[in-house]
C-alpha positions in Angstrom: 196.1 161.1 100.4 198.0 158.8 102.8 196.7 157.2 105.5 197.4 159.8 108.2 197.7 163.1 108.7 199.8 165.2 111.4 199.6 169.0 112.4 203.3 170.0 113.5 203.6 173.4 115.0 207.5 175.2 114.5 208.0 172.8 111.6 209.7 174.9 109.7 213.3 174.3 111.4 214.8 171.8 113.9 212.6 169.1 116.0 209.1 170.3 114.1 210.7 169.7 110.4 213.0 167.0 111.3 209.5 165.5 112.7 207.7 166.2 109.7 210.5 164.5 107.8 210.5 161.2 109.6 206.5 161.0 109.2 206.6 161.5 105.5 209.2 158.8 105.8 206.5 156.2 107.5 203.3 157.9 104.8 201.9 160.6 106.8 200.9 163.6 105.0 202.2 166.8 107.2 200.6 170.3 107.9 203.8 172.0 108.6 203.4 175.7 110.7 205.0 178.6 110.6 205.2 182.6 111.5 207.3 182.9 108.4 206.0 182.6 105.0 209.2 182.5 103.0 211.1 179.9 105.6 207.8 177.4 105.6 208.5 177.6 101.5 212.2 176.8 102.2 211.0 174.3 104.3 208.7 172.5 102.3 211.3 172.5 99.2 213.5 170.8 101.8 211.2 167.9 101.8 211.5 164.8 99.8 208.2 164.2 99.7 206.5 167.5 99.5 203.3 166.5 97.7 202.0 165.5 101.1 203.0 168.7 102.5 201.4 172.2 102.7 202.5 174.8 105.2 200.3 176.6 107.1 201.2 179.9 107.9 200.2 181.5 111.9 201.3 182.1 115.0 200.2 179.9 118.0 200.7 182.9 120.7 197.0 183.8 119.8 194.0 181.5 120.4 192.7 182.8 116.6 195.9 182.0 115.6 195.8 178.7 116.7 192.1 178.0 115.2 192.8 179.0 111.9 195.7 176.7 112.0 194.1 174.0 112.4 191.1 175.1 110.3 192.9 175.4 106.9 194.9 172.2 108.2 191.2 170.3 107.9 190.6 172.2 104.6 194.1 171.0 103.4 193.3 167.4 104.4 190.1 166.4 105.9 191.1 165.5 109.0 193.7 165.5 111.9 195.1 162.6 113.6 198.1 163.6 115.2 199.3 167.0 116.9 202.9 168.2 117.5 203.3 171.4 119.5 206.8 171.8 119.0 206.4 176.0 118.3 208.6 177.3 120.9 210.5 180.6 122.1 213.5 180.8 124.2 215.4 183.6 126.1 218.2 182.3 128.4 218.3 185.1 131.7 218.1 185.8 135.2 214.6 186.7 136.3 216.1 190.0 137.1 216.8 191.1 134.0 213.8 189.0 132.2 211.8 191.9 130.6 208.1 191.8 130.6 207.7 191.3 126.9 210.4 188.6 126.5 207.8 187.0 129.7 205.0 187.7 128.0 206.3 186.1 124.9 208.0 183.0 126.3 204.2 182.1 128.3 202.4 182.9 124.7 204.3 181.1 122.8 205.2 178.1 125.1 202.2 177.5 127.1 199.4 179.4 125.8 200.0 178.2 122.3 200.2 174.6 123.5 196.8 174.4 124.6 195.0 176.8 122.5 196.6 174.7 119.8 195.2 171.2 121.2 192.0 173.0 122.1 191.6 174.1 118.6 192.4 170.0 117.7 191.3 168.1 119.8 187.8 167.6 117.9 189.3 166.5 115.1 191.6 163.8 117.3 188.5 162.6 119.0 187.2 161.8 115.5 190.2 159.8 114.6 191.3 158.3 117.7 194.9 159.8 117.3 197.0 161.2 119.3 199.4 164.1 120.8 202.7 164.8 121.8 203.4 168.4 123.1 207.1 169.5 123.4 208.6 170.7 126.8 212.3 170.2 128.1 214.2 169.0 130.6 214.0 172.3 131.8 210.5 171.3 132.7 211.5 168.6 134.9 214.6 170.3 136.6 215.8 173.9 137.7 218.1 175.5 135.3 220.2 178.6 136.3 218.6 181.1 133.8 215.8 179.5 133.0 213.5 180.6 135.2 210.7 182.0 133.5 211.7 179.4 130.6 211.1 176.5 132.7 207.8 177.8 134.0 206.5 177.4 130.2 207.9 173.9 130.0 206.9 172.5 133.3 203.2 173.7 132.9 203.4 172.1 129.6 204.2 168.5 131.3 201.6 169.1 133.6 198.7 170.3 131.2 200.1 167.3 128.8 199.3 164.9 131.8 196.0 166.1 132.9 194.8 166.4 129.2 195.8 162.7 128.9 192.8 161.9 131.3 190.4 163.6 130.3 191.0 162.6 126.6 191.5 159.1 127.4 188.2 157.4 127.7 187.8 158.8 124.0 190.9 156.7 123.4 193.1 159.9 122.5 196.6 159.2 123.7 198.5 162.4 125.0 202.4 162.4 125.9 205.0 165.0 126.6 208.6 165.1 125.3 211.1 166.8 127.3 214.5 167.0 125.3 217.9 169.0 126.4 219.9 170.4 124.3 219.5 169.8 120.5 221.2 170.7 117.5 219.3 173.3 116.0 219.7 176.5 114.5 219.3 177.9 117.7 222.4 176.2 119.3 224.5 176.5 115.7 223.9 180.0 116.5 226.5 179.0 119.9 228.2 176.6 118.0 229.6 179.7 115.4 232.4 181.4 117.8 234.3 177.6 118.3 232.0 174.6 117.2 234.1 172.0 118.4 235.0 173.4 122.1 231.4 174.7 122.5 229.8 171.4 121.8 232.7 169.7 124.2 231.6 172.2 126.8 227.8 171.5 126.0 228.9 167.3 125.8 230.5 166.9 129.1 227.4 168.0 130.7 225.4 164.5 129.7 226.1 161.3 130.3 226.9 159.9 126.6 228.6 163.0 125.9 226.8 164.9 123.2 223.8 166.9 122.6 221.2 165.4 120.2 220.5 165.9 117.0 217.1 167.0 115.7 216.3 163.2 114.2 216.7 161.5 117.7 214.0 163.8 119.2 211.9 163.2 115.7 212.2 159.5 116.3 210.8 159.5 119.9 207.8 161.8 118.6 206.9 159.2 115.4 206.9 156.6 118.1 204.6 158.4 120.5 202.3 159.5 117.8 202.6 155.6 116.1 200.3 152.9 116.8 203.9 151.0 118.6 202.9 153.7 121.1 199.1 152.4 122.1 199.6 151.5 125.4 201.3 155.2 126.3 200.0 158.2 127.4 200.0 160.9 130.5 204.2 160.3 129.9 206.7 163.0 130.0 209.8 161.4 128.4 213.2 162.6 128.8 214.9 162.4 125.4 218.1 163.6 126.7 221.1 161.6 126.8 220.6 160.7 131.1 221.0 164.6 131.6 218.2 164.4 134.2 219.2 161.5 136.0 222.7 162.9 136.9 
C-alpha cells in the first residue's frame, strides 16, 4: 500500500477523477466514489495506476450514504488521510422556475453531502493528521444570474469549510475550500457540442486569461492543498479561476 490514502467523492468524471489521477501520480492510493457502478468501472480502467484504486459505489445526498462510504473506504485501505468532496449537482435557473426537487437535490447533494461526508471522516483524519479540501465555486463567492439556489450550496460550503478548519485545527487537521469557475468537464462539453469553438470564445472572454480551465489545473490546486507543500494552509477558500472574481 502507498503511503497515503485519499477519499474523492464524484471521482468518476472531471475535477474528482482528474484529482484522483494526479494523486496516483505523486503515490497515493485513491477511494474513488460514485452513484454509478458501471461509470466508477470505466473510471477506474481509465487509470494508469489502478491497483491503488477501488471505487466505492454511494450517494453522498444521504448521511448513511455517506458513512458507508467512508466505511468500506477504511475496509479498502485501513485508513483515510485526505478527503475530497468534489460530488456535486448543478441546475442553471431563475429561482422562479427552480422546482422543489431540483432544490432539494442541489442542497443534498452540495451541502448536505459535504459535511455528512467529513462528519463520516473526520475520525479517520484526526488519526492521521491529514487533511481536507471541499469543492465550492466561484459562485460561492459572487452572485451569479441563475444561480441562485446553486450558489446557496456553494457559499455555505466556504463557510462550513472555514469554521471546520477551527475546530479541527488544534488536532492539526488542515481544512481548505476550492472555488473554481468554469471547467472543462462533461458537463460544459455538453455546451460545447452545438459550436465548440464560439461557445468556449463566449465562455473565454468572460475571464481575464481568456479560457475556462481544464480539469488538471483544478486537480493540481487540490494535490497541493491536500500535500504536505500545503502545511501552513487552512480556513482558505481559493479561487482557481483564471481572475474571474477579481474582475
Amino acid at each position: 500500500m502507498s503511503e497515503k490514502v485519499a477519499l474523492i467523492s464524484g471521482g468518476t468524471s472531471g475535477i474528482g477523477l482528474e484529482t484522483a489521477r494526479v494523486l496516483l501520480a505523486g503515490g497515493w492510493s485513491v477511494a474513488v466514489n460514485g452513484r454509478d457502478a458501471q461509470r466508477g468501472e470505466t473510471a477506474l480502467a481509465s487509470l494508469s495506476a489502478s491497483d491503488r484504486a477501488v471505487f466505492i459505489e454511494g450517494d453522498v445526498a444521504a448521511a448513511g450514504g455517506c458513512r458507508e462510504i467512508v466505511e468500506r473506504t477504511v475496509r479498502a485501505f485501513g485508513r483515510i488521510d485526505g478527503l475530497v468532496t468534489s460530488a456535486g449537482y448543478y441546475e442553471e435557473t431563475l429561482l422562479e422556475n427552480m422546482t422543489e426537487e431540483a432544490t432539494e437535490r442541489i442542497f443534498s447533494v452540495n451541502a448536505y453531502g459535504t459535511v455528512f461526508l467529513c462528519k463520516e471522516a473526520l475520525p479517520y483524519i484526526k488519526e492521521r493528521h491529514g487533511a481536507i479540501v471541499t469543492v465550492a465555486s466561484d459562485a460561492g463567492l459572487q452572485g451569479n444570474i441563475g444561480c441562485s439556489v446553486y450558489a446557496a450550496t456553494k457559499g455555505a460550503v466556504v463557510a462550513f469549510s472555514r469554521s471546520l478548519a477551527l475546530e479541527t485545527a488544534p488536532h492539526d487537521v488542515r481544512v481548505n475550500c476550492i472555488c473554481p469557475g468554469d471547467v472543462r468537464t462533461p458537463l460544459v462539453e455538453r455546451q460545447l457540442a452545438a459550436d465548440e469553438a464560439l461557445t468556449l470564445q463566449a465562455m473565454g472572454s468572460l475571464y481575464p486569461l481568456r479560457r475556462i480551465a481544464e480539469p488538471r489545473e483544478i486537480a493540481k490546486a487540490v494535490a497541493f492543498l491536500l500535500s504536505e507543500d500545503a502545511s501552513f494552509i487552512t480556513a482558505v477558500a481559493l479561487p482557481v479561476d483564471g481572475g474571474l472574481t477579481s474582475w
